[in-house]
ZADREN-121299 format. One record per residue (C-alpha): residue in three letters; x, y, z. Coordinates in steps of 0.5 Angstrom, whole numbers, plus 500, padded with zeros to 3 digits. Each point is the difference from the previous one (the first is absolute). Layout:
PT; fiza; xx; yy; zz
PT; ALA; X; Y; Z
...
END
This chain:
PT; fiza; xx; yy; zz
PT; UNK; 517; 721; 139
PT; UNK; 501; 502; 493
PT; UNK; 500; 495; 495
PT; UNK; 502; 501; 493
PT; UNK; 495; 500; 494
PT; UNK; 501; 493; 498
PT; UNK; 498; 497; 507
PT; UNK; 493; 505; 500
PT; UNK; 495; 496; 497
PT; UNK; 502; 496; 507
PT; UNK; 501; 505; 504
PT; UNK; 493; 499; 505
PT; UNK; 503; 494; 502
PT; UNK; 508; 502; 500
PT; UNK; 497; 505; 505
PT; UNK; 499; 494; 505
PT; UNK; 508; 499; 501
PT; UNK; 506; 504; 501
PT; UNK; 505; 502; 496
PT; UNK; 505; 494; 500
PT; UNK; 494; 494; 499
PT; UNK; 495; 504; 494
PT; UNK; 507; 500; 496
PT; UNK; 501; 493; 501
PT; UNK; 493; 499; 497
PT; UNK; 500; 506; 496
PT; UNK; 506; 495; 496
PT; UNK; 496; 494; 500
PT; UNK; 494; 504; 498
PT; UNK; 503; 502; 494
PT; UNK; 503; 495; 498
PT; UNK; 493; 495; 500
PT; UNK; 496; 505; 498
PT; UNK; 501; 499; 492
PT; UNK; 499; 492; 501
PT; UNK; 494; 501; 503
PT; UNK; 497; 501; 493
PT; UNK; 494; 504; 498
PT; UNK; 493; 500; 505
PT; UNK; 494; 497; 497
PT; UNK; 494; 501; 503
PT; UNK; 492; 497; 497
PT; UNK; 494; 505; 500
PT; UNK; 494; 499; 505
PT; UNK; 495; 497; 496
PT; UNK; 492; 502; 500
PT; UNK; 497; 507; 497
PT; UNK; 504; 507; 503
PT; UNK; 496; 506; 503
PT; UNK; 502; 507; 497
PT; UNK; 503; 504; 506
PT; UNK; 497; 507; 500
PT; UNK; 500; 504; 494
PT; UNK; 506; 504; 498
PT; UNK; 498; 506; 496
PT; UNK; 494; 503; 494
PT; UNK; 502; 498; 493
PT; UNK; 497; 502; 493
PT; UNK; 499; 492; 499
PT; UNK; 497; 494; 503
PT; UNK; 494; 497; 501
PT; UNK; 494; 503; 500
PT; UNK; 498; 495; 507
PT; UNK; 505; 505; 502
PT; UNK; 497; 506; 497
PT; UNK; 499; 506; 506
PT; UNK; 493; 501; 503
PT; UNK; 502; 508; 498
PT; UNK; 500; 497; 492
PT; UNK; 493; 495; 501
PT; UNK; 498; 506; 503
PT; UNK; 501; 505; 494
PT; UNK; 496; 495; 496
PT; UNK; 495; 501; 503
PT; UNK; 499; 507; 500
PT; UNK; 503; 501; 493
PT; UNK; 501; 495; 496
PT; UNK; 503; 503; 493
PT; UNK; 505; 502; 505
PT; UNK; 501; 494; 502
PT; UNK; 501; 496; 493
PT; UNK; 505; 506; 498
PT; UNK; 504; 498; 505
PT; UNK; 500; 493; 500
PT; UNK; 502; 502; 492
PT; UNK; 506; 503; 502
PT; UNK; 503; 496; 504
PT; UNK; 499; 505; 506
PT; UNK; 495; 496; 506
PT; UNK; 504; 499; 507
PT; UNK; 501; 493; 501
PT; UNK; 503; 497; 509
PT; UNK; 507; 496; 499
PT; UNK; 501; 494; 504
PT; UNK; 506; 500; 504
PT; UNK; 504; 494; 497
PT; UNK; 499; 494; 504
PT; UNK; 507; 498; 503
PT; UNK; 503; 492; 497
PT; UNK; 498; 496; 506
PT; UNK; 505; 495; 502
PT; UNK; 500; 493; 504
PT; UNK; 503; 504; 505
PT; UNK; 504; 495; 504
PT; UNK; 508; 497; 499
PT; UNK; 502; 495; 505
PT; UNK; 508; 498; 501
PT; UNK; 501; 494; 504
PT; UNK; 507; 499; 503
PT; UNK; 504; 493; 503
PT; UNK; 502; 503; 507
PT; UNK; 503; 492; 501
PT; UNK; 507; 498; 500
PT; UNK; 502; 501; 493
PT; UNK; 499; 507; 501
PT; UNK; 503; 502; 506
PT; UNK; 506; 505; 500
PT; UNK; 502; 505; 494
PT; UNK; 493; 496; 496
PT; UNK; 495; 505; 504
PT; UNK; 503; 507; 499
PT; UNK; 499; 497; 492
PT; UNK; 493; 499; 503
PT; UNK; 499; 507; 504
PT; UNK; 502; 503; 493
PT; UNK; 495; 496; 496
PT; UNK; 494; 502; 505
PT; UNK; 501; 507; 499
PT; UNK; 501; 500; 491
PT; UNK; 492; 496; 501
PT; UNK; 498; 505; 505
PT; UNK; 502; 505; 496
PT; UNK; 499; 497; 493
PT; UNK; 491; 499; 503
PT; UNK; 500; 506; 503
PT; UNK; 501; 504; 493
PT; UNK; 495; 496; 496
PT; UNK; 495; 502; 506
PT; UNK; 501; 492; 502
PT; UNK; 499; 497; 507
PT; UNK; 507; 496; 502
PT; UNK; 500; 495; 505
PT; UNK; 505; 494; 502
PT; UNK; 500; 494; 504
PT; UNK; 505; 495; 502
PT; UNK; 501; 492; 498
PT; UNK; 499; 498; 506
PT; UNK; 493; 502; 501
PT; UNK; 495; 500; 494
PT; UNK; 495; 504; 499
PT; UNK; 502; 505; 505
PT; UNK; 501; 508; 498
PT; UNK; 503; 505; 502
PT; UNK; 499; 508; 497
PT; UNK; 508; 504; 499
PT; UNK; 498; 506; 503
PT; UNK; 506; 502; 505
PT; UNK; 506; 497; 503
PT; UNK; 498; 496; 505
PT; UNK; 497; 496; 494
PT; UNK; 506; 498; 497
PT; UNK; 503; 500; 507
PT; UNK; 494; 494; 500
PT; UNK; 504; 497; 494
PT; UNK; 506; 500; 502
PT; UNK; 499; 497; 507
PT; UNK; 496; 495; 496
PT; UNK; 506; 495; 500
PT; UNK; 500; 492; 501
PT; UNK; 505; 495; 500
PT; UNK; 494; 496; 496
PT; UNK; 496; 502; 495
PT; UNK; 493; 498; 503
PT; UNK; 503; 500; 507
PT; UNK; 502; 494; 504
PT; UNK; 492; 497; 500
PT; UNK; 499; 501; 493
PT; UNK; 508; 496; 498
PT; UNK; 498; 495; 504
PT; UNK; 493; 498; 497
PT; UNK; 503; 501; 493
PT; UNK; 507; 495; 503
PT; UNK; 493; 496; 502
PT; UNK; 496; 500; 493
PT; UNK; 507; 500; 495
PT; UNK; 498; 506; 497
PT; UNK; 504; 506; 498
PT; UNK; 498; 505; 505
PT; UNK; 502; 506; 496
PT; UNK; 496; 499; 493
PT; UNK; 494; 498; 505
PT; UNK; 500; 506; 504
PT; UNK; 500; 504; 492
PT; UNK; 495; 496; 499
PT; UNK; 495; 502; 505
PT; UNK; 502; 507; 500
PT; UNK; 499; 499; 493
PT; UNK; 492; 498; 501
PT; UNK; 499; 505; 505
PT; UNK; 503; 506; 494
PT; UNK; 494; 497; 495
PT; UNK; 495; 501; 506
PT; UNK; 501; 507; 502
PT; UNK; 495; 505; 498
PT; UNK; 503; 504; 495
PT; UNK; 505; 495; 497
PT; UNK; 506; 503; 500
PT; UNK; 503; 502; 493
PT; UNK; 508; 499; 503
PT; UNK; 501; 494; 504
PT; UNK; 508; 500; 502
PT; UNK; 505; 494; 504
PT; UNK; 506; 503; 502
PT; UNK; 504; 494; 503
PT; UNK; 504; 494; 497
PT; UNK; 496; 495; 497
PT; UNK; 500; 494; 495
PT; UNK; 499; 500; 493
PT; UNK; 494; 504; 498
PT; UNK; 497; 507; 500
PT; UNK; 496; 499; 508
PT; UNK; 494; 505; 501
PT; UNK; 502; 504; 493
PT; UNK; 506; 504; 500
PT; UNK; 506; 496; 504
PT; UNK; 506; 504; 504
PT; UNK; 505; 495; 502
PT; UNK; 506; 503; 504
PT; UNK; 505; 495; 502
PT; UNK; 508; 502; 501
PT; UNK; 505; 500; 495
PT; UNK; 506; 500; 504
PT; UNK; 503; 503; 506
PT; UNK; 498; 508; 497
PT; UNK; 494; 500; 495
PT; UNK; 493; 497; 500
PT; UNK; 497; 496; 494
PT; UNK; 493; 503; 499
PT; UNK; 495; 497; 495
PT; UNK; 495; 504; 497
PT; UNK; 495; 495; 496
PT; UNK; 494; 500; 497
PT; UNK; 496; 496; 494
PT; UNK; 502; 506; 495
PT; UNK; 507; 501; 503
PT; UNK; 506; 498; 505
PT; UNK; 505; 506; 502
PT; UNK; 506; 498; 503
PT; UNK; 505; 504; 505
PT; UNK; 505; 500; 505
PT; UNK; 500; 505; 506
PT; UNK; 507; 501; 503
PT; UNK; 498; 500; 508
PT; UNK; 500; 507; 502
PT; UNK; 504; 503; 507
PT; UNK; 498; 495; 506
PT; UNK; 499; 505; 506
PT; UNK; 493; 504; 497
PT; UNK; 499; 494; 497
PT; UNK; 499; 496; 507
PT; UNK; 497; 505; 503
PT; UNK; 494; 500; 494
PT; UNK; 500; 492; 501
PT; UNK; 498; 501; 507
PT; UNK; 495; 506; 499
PT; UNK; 505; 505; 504
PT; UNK; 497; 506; 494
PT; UNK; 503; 506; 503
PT; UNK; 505; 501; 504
PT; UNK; 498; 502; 507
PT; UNK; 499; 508; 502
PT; UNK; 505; 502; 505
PT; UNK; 499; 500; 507
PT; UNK; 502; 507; 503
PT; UNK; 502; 502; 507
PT; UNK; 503; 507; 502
PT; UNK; 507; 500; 503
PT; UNK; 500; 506; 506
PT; UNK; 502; 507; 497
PT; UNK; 506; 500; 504
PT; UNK; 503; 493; 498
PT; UNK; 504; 502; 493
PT; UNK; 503; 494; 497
PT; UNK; 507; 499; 498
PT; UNK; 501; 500; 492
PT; UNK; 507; 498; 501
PT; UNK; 499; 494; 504
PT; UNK; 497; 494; 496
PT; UNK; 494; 496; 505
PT; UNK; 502; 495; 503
PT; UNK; 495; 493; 500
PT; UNK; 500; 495; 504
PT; UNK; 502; 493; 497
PT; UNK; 493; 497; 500
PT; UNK; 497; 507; 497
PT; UNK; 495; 501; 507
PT; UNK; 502; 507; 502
PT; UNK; 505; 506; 496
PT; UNK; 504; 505; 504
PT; UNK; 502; 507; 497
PT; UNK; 504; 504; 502
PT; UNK; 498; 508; 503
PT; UNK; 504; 506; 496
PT; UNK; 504; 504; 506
PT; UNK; 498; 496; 505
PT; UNK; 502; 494; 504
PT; UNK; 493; 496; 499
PT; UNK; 498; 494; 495
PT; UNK; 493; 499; 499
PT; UNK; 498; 494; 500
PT; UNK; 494; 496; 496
PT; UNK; 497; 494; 502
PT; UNK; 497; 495; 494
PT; UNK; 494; 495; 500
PT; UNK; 503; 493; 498
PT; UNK; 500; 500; 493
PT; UNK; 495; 493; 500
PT; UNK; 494; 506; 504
PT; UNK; 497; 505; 496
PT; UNK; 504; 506; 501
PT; UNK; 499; 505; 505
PT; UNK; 503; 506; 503
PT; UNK; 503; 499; 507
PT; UNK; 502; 506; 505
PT; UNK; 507; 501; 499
PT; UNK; 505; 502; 506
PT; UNK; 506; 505; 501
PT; UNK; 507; 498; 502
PT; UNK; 505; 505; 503
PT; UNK; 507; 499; 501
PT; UNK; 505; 505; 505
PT; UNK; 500; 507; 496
PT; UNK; 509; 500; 501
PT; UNK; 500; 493; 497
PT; UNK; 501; 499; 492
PT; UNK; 497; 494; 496
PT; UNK; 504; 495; 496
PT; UNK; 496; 495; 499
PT; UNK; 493; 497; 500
PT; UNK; 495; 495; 500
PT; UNK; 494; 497; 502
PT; UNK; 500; 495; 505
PT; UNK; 493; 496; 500
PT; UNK; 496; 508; 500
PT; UNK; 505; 503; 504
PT; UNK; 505; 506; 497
PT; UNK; 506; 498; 502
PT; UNK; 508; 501; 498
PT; UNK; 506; 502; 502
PT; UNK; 503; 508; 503
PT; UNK; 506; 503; 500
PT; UNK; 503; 503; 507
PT; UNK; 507; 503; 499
PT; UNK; 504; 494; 500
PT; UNK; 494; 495; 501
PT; UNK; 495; 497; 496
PT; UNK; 493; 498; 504
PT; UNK; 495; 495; 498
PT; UNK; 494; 503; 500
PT; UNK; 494; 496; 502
PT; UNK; 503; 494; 497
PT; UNK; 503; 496; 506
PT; UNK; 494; 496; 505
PT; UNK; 504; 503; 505
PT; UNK; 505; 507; 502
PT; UNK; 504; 500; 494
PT; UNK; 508; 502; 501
PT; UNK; 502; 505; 495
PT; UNK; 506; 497; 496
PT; UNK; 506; 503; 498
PT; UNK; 500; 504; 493
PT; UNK; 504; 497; 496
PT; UNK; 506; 504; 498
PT; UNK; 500; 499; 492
PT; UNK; 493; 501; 499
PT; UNK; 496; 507; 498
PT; UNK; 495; 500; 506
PT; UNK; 500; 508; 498
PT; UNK; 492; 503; 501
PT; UNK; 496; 502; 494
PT; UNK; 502; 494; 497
PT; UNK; 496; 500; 491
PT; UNK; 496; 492; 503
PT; UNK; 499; 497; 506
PT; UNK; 504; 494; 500
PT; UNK; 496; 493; 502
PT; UNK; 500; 497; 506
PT; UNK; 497; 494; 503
PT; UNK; 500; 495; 506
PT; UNK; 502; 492; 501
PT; UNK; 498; 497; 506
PT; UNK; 504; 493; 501
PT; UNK; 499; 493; 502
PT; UNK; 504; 502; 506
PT; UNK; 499; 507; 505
PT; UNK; 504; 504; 494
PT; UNK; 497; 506; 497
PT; UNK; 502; 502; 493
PT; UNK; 500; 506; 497
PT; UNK; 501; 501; 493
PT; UNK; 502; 506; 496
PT; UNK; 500; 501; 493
PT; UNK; 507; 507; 499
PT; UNK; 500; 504; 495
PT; UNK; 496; 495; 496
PT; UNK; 506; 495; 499
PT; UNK; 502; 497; 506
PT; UNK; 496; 496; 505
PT; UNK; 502; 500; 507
PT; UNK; 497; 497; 506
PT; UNK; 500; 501; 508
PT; UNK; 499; 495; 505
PT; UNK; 498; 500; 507
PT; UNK; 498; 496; 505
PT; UNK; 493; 500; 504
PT; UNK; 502; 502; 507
PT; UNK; 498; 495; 505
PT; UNK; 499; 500; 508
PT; UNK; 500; 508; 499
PT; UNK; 507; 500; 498
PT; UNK; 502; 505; 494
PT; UNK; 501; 497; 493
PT; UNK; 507; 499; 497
PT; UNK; 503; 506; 497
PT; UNK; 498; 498; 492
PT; UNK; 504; 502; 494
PT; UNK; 499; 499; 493
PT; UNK; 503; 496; 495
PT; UNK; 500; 500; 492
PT; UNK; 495; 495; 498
PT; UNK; 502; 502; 491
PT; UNK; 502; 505; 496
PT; UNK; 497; 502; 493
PT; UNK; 492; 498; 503
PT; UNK; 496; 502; 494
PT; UNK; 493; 498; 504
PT; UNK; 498; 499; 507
PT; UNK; 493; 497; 502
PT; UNK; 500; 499; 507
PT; UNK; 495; 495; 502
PT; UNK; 498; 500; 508
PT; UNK; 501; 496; 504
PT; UNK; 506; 497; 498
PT; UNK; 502; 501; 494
PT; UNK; 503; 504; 495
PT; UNK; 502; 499; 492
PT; UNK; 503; 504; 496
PT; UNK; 504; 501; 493
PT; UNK; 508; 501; 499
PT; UNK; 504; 501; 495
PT; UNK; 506; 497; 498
PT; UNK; 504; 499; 495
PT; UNK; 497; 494; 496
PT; UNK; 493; 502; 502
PT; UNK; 496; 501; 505
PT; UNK; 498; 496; 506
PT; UNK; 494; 499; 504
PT; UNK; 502; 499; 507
PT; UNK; 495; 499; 507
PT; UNK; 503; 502; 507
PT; UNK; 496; 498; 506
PT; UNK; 502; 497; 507
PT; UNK; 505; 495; 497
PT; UNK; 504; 506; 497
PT; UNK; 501; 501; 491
PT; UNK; 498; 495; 495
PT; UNK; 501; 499; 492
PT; UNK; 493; 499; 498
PT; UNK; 500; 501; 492
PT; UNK; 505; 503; 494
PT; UNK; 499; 503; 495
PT; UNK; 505; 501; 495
PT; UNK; 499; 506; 495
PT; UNK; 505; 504; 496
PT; UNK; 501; 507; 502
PT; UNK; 500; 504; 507
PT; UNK; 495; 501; 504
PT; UNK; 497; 506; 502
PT; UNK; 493; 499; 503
PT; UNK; 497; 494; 503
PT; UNK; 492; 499; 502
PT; UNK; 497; 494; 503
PT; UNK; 492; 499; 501
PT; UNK; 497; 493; 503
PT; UNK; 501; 495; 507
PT; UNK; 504; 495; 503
PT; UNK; 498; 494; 498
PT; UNK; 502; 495; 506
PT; UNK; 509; 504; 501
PT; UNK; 499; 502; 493
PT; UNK; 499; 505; 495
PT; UNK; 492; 500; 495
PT; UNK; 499; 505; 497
PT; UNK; 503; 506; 494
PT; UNK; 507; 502; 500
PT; UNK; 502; 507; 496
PT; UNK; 507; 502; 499
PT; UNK; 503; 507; 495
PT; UNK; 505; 498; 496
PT; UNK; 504; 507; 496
PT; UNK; 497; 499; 493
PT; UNK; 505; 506; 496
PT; UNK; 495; 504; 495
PT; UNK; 496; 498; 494
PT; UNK; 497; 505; 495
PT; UNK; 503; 506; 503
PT; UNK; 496; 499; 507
PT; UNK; 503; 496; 507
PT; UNK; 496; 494; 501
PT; UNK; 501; 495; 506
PT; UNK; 500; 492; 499
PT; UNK; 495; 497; 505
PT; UNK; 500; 493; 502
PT; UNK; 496; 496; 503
PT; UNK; 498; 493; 504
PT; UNK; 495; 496; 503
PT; UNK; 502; 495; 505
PT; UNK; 493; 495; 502
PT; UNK; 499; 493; 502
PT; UNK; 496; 498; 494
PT; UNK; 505; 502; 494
PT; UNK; 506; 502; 502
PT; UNK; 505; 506; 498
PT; UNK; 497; 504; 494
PT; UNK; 503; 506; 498
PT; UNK; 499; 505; 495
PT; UNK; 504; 508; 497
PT; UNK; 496; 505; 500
PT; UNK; 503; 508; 497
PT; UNK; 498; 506; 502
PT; UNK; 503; 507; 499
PT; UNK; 502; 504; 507
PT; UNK; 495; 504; 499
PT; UNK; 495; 496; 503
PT; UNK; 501; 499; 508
PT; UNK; 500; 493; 503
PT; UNK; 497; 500; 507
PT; UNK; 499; 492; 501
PT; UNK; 498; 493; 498
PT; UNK; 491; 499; 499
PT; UNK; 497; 495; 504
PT; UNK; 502; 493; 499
PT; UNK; 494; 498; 496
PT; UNK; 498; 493; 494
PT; UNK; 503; 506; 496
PT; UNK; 507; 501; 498
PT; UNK; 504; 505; 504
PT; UNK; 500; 507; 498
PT; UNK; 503; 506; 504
PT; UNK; 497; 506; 502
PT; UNK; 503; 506; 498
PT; UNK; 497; 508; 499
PT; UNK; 499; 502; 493
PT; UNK; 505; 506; 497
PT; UNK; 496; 505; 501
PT; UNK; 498; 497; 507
PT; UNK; 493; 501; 499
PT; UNK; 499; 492; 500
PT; UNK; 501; 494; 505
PT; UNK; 501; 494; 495
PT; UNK; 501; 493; 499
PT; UNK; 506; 498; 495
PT; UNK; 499; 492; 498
PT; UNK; 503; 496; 495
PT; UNK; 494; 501; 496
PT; UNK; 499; 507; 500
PT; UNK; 497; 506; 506
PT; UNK; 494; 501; 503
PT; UNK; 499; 506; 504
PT; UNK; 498; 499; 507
PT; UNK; 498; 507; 502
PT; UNK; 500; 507; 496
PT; UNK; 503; 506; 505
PT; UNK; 496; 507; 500
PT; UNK; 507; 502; 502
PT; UNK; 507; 499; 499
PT; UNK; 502; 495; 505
PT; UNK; 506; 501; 503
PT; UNK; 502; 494; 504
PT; UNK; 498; 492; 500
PT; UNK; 500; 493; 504
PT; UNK; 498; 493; 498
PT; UNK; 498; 496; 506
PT; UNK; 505; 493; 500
PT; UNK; 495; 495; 502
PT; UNK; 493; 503; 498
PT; UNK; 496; 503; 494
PT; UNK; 501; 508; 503
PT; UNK; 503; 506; 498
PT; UNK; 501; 508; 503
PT; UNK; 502; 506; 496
PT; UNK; 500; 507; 501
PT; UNK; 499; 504; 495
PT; UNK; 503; 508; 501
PT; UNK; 494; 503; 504
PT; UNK; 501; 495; 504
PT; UNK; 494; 495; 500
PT; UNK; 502; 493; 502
PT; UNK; 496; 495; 495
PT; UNK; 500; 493; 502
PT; UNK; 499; 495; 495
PT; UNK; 497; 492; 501
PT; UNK; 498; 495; 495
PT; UNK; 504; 502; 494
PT; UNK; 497; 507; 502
PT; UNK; 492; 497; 500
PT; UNK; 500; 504; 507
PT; UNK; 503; 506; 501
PT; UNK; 500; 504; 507
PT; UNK; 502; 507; 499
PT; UNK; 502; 505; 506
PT; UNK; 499; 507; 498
PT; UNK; 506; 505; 504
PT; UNK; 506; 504; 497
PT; UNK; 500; 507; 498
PT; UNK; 492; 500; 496
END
């Protein structure tokens, strides 16, 4: 990682994190080191040795004559003085004794309620500027929490602001200590500085700078007092004072998703597990992956082959993991119109003739149904169109299937029983203008549908079609994603749908808007602008956030997350990725890059799964 020259001073600790998170404390950095003042240290009382001698000079004392001078007066005299009179005698030079310090500087932070959330990246910053700032005088840097006085720790690696950081209380003293100040009537926090306080005046040395960052009452705590409260919903308050001074400054919050994953001590982004795809099996650039709705197995499709390779996931509560993958085949004279993944299963539907065929999708012998007559069902089709299966509160099988991207239909068919053969299924027109579909197996599917007041989110199951949200909005919809779960028969979670939005400065731009649909708060919803030249590929995993897109960057080099709030790049390709899809119930995505190389990413791109394969 490179950092720019104002940040150098900084950069041993920087180096600890990824790029994302050092420049969210670089900012902060930058910002409270002017407030911090100048660095005042006390010299070492007691007499100072000389530290060697540096060189041979013409002056000095004659207790630092050379033996070879007193030698010389020995044997001539004259000589002796001619050269004590003219200045020429050789005297040793002591090295110059190095300033000795109080080499200690101690910061004690509040790790209590007060200080929980946004208030400790404020606290991450802080410990390195007094790390740094001791470590340029030659002084030791040590810190302790409230909480616990008299104990501290050195600030010598990650893992100790790690310590810090996991050193979180919902009380200032924890549950024992605010039960025996509630017992005494005393303030809880001005004890603690108090004895925190003493056990400063008894260490050996004392240090010279004494720091309390955290909310206090009125007065300057152990010396220099940090008080960091929040402001508003988007900036902190921070309180520099002092005896001498007192500077004021307001922190706008920066980008939440590095900013959480520092809080939670997650420095890095994990390295990429790797796994070798078998030289045979190249992987189609054309298809996008296909991603189970609870984000545990990705399937790609083989180029010139008919066979999907299939890639089974570890849950996303376990540690990631790579599990063997398998191999699905279909009949060599049957072409694939559309797919998806039941449970782990590939599954779809084929064409034969007149005929389409579920494939693996039916728990008995499926039926082929007839190929309707006005829909294009040619092979070679650019995408694989989307598929799905809805089992019924009665014997009835449904299978749904998203043409052409618009049109969602839905063949039934009935189990057979006593042995008998099934009824003869045929299908029927579910809606038309279908934005989105998320199917969500056993028994349910949502999907959006466009219409000319708006856009409607609609669920289909057992009982048939049923009207759950709608949406109204100006303009004609284009495209439409959805990302969450049922909650009970309806819809929770994220709703996106493009609307045209014409030219502006001279380049095309799309108009996204966006929704959220939870128990708690309602619908909320929000516009987002993007020009064409980025490619949308799904919605984030629902999260405490607002929601955001996933899209491609123009230069189809990043997958990046888009919010109301501005955008975090999620994973940085070494290759141009071709295609993408973003799982509807899970926090995964599959890209291809033009090699070839299947990528999957999980937890907003914390881990991430690279198969290697293609053409290198």
């Amino acid at each position: 990682m490179r950092l720019p020259d104002t940040l150098q001073p900084w950069a041993p600790w920087l180096i600890w994190f990824d790029a994302e998170i050092a420049g969210v404390l670089g900012d902060l950095l930058l910002r409270l080191h002017p407030a911090l003042g100048a660095f005042r240290l006390r010299a070492q009382r007691g007499a100072a040795e000389p530290e060697g001698i540096e060189d041979l000079r013409r002056r000095g004392s004659y207790e630092r004559l050379l033996l070879s001078e007193w030698a010389l007066a020995d044997a001539a005299p004259e000589e002796f003085d001619r050269r004590a009179a003219g200045g020429e005698h050789l005297f040793l030079n002591p090295k110059p004794v190095a300033r000795q310090v109080d080499a200690l500087t101690v910061a004690v932070f509040d790790a209590g309620p007060s200080q929980l959330g946004a208030s400790r990246l404020v606290h991450a910053a802080l410990w390195i500027l007094l790390a740094q700032r001791a470590q340029a005088a030659g002084a030791r840097f040590l810190w302790g929490v409230l909480a616990r006085p008299g104990e501290l720790q050195e600030a010598d690696s990650p893992a100790a602001l790690k310590r810090l950081l996991s050193a979180r209380s919902l009380t200032p003293g924890g549950a024992a200590s605010a039960r025996a100040s509630v017992e005494q009537g005393a303030d809880l926090g001005r004890d603690l500085q108090a004895q925190w306080a003493q056990a400063l005046d008894a260490a050996e040395p004392s240090p010279s700078e004494r720091w309390s960052v955290g909310a206090h009452a009125p007065g300057y705590a152990l010396g220099h007092r940090v008080d960091v409260v929040r402001a508003d919903a988007d900036e902190l308050a921070v309180t520099v004072a002092a005896r001498q001074a007192r500077r004021e400054l307001r922190l706008r919050l920066p980008d939440p998703e590095p900013s959480s994953r520092l809080l939670r001590g997650e420095f890095e982004r994990l390295a990429a597990s790797r796994q070798k795809i078998p030289a045979h099996a190249r992987l189609s650039r054309q298809q996008p992956p296909i991603i189970a709705a609870d984000g545990r197995s990705v399937a790609t499709l083989w180029a010139g082959e008919n066979a999907a390779y299939v890639q089974r996931l570890s849950p996303p509560h376990q540690s990631q993991r790579l599990l063997p993958p398998k191999t699905a085949r279909w009949a060599k004279h049957r072409h694939l119109l559309a797919a998806c993944l039941s449970g782990r299963h590939f599954a779809g539907v084929l064409t034969r003739s007149q005929f389409l065929d579920p494939w693996q999708l039916a728990r008995w012998p499926g039926l082929p149904h007839p190929l309707p007559q006005h829909l294009n069902a040619a092979p070679g089709q650019a995408r694989l169109m989307q598929c799905a299966e809805i089992a019924g509160n009665d014997d009835e099988q449904r299978h749904l299937l998203l043409w052409s991207g618009s049109r969602l239909l839905c063949w039934s068919a009935r189990h057979p029983r006593n042995g008998r053969r099934c009824d003869r299924p045929g299908y029927r027109l579910i809606g038309e203008n279908v934005l989105g579909f998320v199917a969500l197996p056993p028994q349910r599917a949502f999907y959006l549908q466009g219409t000319g007041e708006g856009v409607q989110v609609r669920r289909f199951d057992g009982a048939g079609v049923e009207t759950l949200e709608s949406l109204p909005c100006d303009g004609e919809a284009g495209a439409g994603f959805l990302c969450g779960n049922a909650w009970g028969d309806r819809w929770q979670g994220d709703i996106a749908v493009e609307f045209a939005a014409g030219q502006r400065g001279g380049e095309r731009h799309g108009r996204w808007r966006l929704w959220r649909r939870s128990p708690s708060q309602g619908l909320q919803d929000f516009e987002l602008a993007l020009s064409a030249a980025w490619k949308v590929v799904g919605l984030a995993a629902v999260s405490a956030d607002a929601p955001a897109l996933i899209a491609l960057d123009p230069d189809r080099k990043a997958v990046v997350r888009i919010g109301e709030r501005g955008r975090t790049t999620l994973y940085a390709s070494p290759q141009k990725i071709s295609v993408a899809s973003v799982a509807a119930a899970a926090d995964t995505i599959a890209l291809i890059d033009v090699s070839g190389r299947l990528t999957i990413l999980r937890h907003q791109g914390r881990d991430v799964l690279v198969y290697e394969g293609g053409d290198d």
